[in-house]
C-alpha positions as CSV (number, residue, x, y, z in Angstrom):
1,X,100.0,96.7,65.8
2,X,99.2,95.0,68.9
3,X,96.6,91.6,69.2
4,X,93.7,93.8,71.0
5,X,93.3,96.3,68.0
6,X,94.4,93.3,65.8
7,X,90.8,92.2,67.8
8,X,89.2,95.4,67.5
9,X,89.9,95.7,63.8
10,X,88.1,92.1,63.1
11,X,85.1,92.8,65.1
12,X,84.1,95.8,63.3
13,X,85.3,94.8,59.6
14,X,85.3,90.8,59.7
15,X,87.6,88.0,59.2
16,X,88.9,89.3,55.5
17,X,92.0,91.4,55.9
18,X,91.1,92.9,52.3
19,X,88.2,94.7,53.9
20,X,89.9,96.4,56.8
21,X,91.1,99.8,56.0
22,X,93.8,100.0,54.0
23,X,96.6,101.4,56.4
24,X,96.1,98.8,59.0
25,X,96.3,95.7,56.4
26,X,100.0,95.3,56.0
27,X,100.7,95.9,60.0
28,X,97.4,93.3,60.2
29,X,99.6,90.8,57.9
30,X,102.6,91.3,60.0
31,X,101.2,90.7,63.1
32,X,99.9,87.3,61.4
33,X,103.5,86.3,60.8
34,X,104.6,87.1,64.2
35,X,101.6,85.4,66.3
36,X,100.1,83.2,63.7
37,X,98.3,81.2,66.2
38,X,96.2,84.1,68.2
39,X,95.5,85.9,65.0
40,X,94.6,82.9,63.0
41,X,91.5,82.3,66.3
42,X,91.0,85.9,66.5
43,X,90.3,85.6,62.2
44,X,88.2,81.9,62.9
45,X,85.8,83.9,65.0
46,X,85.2,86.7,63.0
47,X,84.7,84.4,59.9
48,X,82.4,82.8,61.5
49,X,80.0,85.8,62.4
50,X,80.9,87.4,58.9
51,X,79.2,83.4,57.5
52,X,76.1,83.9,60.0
53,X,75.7,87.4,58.8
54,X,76.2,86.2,55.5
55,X,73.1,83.3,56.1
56,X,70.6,85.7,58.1
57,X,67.5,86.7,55.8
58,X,67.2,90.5,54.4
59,X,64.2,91.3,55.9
60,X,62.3,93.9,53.7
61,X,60.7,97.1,55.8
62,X,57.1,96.5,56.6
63,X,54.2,99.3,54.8
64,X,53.9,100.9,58.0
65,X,57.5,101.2,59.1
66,X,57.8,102.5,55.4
67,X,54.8,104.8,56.0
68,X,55.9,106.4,59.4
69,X,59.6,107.4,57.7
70,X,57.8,109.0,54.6
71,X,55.8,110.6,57.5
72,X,58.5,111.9,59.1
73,X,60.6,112.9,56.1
74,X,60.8,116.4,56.2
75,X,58.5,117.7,52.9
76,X,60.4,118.9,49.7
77,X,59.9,122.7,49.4
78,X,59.7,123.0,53.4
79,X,62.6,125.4,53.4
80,X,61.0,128.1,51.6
81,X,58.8,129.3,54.6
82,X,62.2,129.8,56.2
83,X,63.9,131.6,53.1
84,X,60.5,133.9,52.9
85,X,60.7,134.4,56.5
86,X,64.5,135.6,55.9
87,X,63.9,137.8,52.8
88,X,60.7,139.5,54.8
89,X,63.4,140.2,58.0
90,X,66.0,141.5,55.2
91,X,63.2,143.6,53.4
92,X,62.3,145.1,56.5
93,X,66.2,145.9,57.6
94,X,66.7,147.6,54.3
95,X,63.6,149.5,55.1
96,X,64.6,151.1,58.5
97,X,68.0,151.7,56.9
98,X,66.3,154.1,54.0
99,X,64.0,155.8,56.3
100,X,66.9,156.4,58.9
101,X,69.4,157.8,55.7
102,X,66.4,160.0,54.5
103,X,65.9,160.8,58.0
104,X,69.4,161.7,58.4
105,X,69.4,163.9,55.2
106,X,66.0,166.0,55.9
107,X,67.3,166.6,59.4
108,X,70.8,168.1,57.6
109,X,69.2,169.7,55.5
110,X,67.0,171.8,57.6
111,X,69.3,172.1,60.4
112,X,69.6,176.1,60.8
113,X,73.0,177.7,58.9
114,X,75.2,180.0,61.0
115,X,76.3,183.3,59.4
116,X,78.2,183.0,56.3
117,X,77.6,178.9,56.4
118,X,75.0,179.6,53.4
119,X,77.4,180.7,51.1
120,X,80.5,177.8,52.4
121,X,77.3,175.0,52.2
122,X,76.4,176.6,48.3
123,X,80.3,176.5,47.4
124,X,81.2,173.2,48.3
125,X,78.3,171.7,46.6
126,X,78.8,174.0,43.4
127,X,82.9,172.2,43.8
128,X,81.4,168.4,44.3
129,X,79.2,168.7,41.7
130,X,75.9,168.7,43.4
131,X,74.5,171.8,42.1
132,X,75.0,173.2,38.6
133,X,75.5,176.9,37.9
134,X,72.0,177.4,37.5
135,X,71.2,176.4,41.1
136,X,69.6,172.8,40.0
137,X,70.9,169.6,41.4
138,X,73.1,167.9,38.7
């Protein structure tokens, strides 16, 4: 660890080593050992800010400010326009996909049979299983 992110580690977690993160403490602790002088003013300043921080009043949020961020909170339940929305889209999908496979099967079925295609059409649905021997659909 070099003395500028020695620097940079201080200003944004303070002047106690035990709250920087945790890989950076023991290289922090070396680097005190080597250059005790630099990082002992670098950890002076930073103590100080951390006892000015330490001494400035918690202000509490004013009504309004409190008022115009429950405002702006998105409301519980919003989401369900967007889920209704969704299953309306999917309902609709599912739709057009029956009427296109009933489409699909009325136009098969009534497309006109070649010679002898009557009899190949009967016997291969007799063989899947389609129609029974009566001539009913199983």
């Amino acid at each position: 660890m070099d003395m500028k992110r020695f620097a940079a580690l201080a200003d944004a977690y303070g002047g106690a080593i035990a709250r920087w993160p945790a890989d950076s403490r023991d290289d922090a602790f070396g680097l005190m050992v080597a250059a005790p002088e630099e990082t002992a003013r670098v950890l002076a300043g930073a103590l100080a800010l951390d006892a000015a921080l330490d001494e400035a009043p918690r202000l509490a949020p004013s009504h309004a400010l409190r008022q115009t961020v429950l405002a702006a909170a998105p409301r519980a339940g919003a989401g369900l326009g967007a889920i209704r929305r969704w299953l309306v889209g999917a309902g609709l999908g599912v739709g057009l996909a029956a009427a296109t496979a009933a489409g699909l099967l009325v136009g098969v079925s009534l497309s006109p049979a070649g010679p002898g295609e009557d009899a190949q059409l009967l016997a291969n649905a007799y063989s899947t299983g389609l129609l029974d021997e009566t001539g009913g659909v199983s």
